[in-house]
MIKOLVEX-840344 format. One record per residue: residue number from 1; x, y, z of N, C-alpha, C in turn. Coordinates in Angstrom, 3 decimals, always signed. Layout:
BEGIN
NUM; X; Y; Z; X; Y; Z; X; Y; Z
...
END
This chain:
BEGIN
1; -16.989; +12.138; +13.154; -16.713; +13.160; +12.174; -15.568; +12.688; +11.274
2; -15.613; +12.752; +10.158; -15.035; +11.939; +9.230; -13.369; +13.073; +9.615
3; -12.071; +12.904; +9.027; -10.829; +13.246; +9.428; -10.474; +13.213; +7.752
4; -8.856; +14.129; +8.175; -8.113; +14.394; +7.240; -8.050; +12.757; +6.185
5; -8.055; +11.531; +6.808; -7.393; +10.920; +6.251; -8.555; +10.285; +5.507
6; -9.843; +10.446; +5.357; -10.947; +10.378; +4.783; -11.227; +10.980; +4.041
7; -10.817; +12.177; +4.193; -11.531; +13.483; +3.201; -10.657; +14.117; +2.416
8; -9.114; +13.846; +2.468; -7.974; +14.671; +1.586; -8.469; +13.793; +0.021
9; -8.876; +15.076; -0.906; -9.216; +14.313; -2.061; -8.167; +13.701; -2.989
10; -8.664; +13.245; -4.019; -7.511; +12.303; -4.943; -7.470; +13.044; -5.750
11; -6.785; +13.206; -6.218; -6.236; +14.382; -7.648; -5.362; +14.153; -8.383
12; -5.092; +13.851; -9.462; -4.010; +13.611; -11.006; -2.921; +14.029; -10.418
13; -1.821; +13.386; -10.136; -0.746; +13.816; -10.345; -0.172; +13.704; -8.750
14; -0.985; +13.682; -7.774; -0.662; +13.015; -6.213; +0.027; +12.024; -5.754
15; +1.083; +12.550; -4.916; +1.292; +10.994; -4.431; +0.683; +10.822; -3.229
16; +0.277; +9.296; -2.833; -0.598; +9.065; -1.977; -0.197; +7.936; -0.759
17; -0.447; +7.937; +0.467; -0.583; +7.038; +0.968; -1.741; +6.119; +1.316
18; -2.114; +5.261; +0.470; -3.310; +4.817; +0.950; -3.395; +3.498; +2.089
19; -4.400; +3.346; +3.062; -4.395; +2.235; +3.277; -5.525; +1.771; +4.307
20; -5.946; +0.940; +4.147; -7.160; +0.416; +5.265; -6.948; -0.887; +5.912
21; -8.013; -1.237; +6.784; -7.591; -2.522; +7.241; -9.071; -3.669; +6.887
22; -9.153; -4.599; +8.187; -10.390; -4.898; +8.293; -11.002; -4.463; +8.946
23; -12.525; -4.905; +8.628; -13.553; -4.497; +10.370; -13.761; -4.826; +11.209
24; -12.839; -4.279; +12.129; -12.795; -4.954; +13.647; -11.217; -5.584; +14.094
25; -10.836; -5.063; +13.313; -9.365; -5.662; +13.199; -9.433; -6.928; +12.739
26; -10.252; -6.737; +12.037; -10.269; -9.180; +11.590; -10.026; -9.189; +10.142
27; -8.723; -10.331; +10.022; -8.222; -10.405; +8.468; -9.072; -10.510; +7.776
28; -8.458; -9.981; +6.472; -8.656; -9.714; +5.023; -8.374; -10.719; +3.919
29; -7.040; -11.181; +4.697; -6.297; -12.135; +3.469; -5.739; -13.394; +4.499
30; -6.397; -14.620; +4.348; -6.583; -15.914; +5.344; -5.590; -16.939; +4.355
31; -5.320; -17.209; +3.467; -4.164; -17.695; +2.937; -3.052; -17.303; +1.625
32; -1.829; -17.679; +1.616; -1.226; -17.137; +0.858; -2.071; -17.115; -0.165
33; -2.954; -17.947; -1.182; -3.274; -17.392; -2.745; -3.677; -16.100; -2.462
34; -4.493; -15.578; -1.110; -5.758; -14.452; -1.186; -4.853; -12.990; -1.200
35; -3.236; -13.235; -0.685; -2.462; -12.111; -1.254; -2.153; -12.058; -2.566
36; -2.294; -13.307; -3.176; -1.947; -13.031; -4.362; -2.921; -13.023; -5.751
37; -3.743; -13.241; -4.808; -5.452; -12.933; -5.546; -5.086; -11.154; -5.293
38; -4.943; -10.877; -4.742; -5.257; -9.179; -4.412; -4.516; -8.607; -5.206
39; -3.311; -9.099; -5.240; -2.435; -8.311; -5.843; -2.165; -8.667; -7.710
40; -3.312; -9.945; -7.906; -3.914; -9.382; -9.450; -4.601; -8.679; -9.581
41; -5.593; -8.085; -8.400; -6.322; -7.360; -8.647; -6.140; -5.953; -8.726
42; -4.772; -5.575; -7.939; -4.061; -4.883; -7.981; -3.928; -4.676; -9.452
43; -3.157; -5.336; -9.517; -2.781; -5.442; -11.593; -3.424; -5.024; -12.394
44; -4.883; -5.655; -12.265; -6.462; -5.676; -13.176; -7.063; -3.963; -13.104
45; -7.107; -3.202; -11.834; -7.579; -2.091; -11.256; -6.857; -1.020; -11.333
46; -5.363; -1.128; -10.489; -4.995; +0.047; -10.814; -4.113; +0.665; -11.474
47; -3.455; -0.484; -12.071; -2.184; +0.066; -12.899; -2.222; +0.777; -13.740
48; -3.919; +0.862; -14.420; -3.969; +1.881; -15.499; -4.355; +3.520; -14.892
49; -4.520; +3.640; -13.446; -4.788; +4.559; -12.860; -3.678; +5.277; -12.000
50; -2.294; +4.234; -11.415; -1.754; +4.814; -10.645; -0.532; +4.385; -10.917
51; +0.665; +5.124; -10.789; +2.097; +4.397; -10.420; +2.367; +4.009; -9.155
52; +2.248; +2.615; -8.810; +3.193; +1.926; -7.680; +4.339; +2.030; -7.745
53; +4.800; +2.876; -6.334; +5.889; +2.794; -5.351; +5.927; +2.073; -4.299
54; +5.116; +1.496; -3.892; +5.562; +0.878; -2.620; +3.959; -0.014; -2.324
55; +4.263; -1.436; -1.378; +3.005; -1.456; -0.876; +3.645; -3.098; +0.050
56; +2.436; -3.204; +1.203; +2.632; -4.538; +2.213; +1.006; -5.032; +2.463
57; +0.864; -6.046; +2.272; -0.242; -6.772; +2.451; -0.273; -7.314; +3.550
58; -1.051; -7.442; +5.166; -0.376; -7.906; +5.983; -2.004; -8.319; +6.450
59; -1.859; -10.090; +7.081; -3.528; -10.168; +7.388; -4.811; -9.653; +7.808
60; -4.928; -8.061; +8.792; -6.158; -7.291; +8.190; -5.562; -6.179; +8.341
61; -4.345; -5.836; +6.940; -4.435; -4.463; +6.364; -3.329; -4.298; +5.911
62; -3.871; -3.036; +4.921; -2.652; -2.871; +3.331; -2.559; -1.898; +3.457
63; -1.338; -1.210; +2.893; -0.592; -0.073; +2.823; +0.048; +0.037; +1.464
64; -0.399; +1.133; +0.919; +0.196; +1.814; -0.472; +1.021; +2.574; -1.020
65; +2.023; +2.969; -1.310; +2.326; +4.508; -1.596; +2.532; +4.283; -3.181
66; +1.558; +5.294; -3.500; +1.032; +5.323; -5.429; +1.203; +7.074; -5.465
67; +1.271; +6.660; -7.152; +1.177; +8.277; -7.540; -0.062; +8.369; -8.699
68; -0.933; +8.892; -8.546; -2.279; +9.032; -9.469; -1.754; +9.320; -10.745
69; -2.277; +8.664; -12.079; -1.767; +9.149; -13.202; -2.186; +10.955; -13.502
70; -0.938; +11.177; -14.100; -1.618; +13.000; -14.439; -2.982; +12.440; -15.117
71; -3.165; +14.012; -15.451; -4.422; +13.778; -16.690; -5.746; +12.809; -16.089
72; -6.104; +12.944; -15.055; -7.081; +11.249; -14.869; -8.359; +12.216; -14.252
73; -9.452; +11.687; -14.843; -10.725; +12.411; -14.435; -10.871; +12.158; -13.237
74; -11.457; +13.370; -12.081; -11.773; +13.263; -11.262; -13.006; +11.881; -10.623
75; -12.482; +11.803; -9.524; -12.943; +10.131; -9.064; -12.657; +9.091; -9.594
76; -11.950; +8.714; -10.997; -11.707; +8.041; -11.568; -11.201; +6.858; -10.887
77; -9.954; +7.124; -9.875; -9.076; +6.629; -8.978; -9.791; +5.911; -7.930
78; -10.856; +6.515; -7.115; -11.776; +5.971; -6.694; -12.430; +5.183; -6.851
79; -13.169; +5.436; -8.379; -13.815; +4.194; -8.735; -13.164; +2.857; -8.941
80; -11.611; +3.012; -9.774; -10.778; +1.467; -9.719; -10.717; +0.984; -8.545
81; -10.433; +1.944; -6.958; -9.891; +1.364; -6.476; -11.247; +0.377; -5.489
82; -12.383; +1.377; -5.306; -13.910; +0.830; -5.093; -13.671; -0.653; -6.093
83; -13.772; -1.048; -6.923; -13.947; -2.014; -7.950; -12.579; -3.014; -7.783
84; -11.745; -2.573; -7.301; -10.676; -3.431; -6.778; -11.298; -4.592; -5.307
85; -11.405; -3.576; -4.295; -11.947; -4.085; -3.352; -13.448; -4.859; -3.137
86; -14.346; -4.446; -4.201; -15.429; -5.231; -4.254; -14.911; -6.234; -4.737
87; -14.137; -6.427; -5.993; -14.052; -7.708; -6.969; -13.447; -8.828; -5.557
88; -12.508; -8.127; -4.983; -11.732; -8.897; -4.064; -12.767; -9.579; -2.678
89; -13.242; -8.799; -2.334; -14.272; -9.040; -1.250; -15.329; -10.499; -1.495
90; -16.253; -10.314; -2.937; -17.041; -10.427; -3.741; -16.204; -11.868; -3.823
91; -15.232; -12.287; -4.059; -14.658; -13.447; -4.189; -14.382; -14.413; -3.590
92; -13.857; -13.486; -2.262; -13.601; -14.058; -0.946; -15.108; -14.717; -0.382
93; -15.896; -13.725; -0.225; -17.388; -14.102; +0.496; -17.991; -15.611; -0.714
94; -17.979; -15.516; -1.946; -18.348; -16.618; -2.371; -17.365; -17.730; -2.139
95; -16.405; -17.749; -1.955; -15.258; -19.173; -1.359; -15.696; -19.211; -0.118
96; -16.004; -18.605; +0.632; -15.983; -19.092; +2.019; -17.543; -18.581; +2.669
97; -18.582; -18.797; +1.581; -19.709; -18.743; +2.356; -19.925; -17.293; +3.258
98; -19.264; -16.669; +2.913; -20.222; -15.796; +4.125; -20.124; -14.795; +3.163
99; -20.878; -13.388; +4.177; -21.399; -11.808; +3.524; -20.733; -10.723; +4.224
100; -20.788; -9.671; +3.617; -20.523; -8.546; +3.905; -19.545; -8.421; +3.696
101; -18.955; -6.933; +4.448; -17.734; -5.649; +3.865; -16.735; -6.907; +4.292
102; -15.856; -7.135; +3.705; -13.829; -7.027; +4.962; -13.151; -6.367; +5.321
103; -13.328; -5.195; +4.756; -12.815; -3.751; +5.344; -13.273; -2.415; +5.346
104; -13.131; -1.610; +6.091; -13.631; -0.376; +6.441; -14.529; +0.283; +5.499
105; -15.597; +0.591; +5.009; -15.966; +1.484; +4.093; -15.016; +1.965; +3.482
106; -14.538; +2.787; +4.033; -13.496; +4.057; +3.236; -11.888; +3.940; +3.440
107; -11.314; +3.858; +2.507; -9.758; +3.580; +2.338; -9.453; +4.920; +3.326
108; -8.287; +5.109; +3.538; -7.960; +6.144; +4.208; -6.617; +6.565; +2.786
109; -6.392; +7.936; +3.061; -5.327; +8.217; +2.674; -5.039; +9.771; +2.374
110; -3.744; +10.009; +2.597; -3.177; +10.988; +2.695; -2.137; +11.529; +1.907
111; -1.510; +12.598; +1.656; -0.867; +13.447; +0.223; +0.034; +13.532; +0.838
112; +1.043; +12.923; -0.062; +2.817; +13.066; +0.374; +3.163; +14.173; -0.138
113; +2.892; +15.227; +1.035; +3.879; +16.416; +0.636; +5.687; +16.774; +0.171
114; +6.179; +15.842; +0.762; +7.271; +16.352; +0.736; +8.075; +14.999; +0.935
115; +9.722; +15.082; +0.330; +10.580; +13.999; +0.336; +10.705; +13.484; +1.445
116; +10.970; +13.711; +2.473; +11.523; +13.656; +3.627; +9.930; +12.229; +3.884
117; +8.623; +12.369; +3.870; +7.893; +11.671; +4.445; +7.837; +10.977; +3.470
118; +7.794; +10.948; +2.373; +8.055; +10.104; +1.426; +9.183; +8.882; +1.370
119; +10.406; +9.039; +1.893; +10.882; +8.354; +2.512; +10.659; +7.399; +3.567
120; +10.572; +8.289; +3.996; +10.122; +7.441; +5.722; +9.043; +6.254; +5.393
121; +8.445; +6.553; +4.604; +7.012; +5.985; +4.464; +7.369; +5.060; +3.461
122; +8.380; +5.031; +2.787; +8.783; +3.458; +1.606; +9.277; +2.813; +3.076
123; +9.900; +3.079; +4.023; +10.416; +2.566; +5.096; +9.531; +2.010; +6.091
124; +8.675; +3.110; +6.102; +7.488; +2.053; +7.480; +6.805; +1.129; +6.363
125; +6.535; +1.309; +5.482; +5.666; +0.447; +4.668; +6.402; -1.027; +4.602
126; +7.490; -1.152; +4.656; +8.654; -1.931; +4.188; +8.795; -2.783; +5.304
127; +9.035; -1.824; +6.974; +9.091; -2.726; +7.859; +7.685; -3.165; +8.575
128; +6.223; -2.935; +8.208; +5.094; -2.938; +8.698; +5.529; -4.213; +9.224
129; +5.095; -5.850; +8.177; +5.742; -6.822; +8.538; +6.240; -7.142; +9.845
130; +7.057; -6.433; +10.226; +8.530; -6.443; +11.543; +7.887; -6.114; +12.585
131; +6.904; -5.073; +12.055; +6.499; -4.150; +13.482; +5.300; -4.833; +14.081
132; +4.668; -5.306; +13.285; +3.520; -6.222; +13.448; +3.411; -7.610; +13.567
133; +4.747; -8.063; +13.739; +5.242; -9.306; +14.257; +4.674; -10.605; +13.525
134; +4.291; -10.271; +12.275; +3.998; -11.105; +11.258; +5.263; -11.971; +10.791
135; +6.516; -11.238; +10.484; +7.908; -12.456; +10.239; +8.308; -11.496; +11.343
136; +9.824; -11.918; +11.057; +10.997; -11.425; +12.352; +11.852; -10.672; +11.363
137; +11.921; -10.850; +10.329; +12.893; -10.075; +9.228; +11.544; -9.208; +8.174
138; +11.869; -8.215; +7.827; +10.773; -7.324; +6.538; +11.337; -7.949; +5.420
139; +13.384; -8.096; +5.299; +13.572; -8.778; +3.928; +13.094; -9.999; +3.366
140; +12.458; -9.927; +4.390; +12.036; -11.939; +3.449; +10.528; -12.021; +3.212
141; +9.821; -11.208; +3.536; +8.248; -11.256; +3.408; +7.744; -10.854; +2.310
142; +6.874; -11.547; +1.967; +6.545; -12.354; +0.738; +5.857; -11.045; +0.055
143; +5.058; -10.468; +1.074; +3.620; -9.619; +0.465; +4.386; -8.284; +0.344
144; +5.605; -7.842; -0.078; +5.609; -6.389; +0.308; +6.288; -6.101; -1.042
145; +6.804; -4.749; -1.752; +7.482; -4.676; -2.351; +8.811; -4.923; -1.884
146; +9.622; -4.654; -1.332; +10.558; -4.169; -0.677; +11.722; -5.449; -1.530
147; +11.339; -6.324; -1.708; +12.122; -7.450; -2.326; +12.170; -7.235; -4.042
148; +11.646; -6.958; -4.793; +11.296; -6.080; -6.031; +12.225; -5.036; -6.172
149; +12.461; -4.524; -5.701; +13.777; -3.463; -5.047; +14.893; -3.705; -5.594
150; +15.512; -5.421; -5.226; +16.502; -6.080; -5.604; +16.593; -6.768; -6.410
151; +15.368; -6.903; -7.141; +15.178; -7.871; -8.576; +15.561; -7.553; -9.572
152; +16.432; -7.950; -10.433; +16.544; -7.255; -11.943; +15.432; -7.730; -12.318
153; +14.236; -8.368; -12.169; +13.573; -8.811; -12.985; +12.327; -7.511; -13.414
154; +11.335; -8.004; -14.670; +10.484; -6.791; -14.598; +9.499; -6.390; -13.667
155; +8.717; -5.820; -13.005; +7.782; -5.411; -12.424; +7.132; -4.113; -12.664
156; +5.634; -4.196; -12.299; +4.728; -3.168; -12.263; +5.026; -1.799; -11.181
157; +5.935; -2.052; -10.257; +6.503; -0.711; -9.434; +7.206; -0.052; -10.231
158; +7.146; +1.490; -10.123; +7.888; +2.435; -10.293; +9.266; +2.650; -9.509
159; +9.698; +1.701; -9.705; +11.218; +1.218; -8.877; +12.175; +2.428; -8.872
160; +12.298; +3.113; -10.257; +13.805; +4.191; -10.376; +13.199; +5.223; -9.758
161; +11.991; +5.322; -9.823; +11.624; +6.655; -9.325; +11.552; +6.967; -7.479
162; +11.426; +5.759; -6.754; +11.821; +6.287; -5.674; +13.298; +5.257; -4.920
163; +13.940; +4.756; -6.276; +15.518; +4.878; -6.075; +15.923; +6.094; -6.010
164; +15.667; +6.816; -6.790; +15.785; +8.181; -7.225; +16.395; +9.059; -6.473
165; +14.828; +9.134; -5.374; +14.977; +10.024; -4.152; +15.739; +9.310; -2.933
166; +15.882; +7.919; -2.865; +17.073; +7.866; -2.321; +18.833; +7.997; -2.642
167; +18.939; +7.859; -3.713; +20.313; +7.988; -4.369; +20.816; +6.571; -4.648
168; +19.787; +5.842; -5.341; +20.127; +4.357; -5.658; +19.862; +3.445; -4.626
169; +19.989; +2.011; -5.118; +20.183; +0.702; -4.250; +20.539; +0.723; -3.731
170; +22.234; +1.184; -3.203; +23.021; +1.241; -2.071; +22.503; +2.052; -1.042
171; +22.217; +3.135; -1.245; +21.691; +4.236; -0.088; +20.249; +3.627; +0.111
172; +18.948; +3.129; -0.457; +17.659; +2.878; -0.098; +18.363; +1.558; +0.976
173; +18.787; +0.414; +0.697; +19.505; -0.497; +1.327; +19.687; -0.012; +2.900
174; +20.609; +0.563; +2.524; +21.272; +1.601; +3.739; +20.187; +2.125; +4.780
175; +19.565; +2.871; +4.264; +17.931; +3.693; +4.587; +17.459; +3.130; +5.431
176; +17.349; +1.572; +4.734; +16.333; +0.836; +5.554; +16.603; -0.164; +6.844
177; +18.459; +0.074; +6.475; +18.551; -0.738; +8.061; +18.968; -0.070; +8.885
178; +18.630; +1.141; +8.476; +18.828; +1.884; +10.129; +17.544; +2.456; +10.814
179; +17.624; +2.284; +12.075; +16.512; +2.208; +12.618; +15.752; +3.462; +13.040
180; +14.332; +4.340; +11.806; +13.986; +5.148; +12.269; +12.708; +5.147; +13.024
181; +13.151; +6.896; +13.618; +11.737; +6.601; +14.574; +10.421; +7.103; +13.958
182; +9.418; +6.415; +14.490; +8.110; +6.512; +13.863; +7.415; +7.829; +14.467
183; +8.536; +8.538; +15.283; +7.054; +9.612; +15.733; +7.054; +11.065; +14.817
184; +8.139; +10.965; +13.877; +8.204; +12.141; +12.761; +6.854; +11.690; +11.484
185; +6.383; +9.993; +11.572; +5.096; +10.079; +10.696; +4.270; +9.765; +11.207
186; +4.127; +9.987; +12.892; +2.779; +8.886; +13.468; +1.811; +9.387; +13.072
187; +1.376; +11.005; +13.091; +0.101; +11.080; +12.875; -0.142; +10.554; +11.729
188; +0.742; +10.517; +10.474; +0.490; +9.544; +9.635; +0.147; +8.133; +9.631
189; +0.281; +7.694; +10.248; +0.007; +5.697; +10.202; -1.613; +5.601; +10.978
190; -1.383; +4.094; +10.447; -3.223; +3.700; +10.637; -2.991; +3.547; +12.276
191; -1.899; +2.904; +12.957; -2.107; +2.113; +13.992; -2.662; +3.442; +15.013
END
């Protein structure tokens, strides 16, 4: 029976957590270019559909936190993000010979009600990395925003806006090295 995190619809003006993995737990993204294949595709798909806040690419599975543009026709969001993941899939299977899905049918994702999980969730997203024993540090990993954070340089994240809700660089900084617990968002997370 399909669940909340299947069926909460997408709507203009949402913020969202999205995220899926592979099928069967088997990676998605097998060398560094194929994160960074994704994350043009990222570029190509949804930037005209969503504001990025946050996101971690980790070998089978990604994690988002976007805000749907106002104003955006229903399914719209869907369809980029469907057309994201085919283009990506579709690419992969012709480099490496083989067929079919790499990940789940259906993205999962869920509506950030409120600051408080909104937080938390630039934070688990940030340390996924750590928790999943992919590096030993979240600051140094390659695939996540979390380093973008500290860049003066330009980027496609909506950076001030969830500085914002922490009270700047110093306090998000802060935020993130102290160690919270995951059972105020578990029912939230994929694992």
């Amino acid at each position: 029976m399909p669940t909340k995190k299947i069926l909460t619809p997408i709507e203009a003006g949402g913020i969202y957590h999205i995220f899926n993995r592979g099928i069967n737990y088997g990676d998605v993204f097998f060398k560094d270019e194929d994160y960074m294949f994704f994350l043009e595709k990222v570029k190509m798909y949804l930037v005209e559909v969503a504001e990025i806040y946050a996101y971690v690419l980790l070998p089978n599975h990604y994690h988002f936190l976007l805000k749907v543009k106002e104003n955006m026709e229903t399914n719209k969001f869907s369809k980029h993000f469907r057309r994201l993941i085919l283009s990506y899939t579709n690419s992969i299977n012709k480099r490496d010979a083989r067929s079919g899905a790499l990940f789940l049918t259906r993205f999962k994702r869920l509506l950030v009600e409120n600051e408080n999980y909104l937080m938390q969730l630039v934070y688990y997203i940030h340390h996924n990395p750590e928790k999943h024993d992919v590096t030993k540090t979240y600051k140094t990993y390659k695939f996540s925003s979390f380093k973008s954070y500290l860049s003066q340089n330009s980027t496609l994240l909506y950076k001030n806006e969830i500085l914002d809700y922490f009270g700047g660089v110093e306090n998000f900084l802060d935020y993130h090295d102290i160690k919270h617990e995951e059972e105020s968002i578990k029912k939230y997370i994929l694992e």
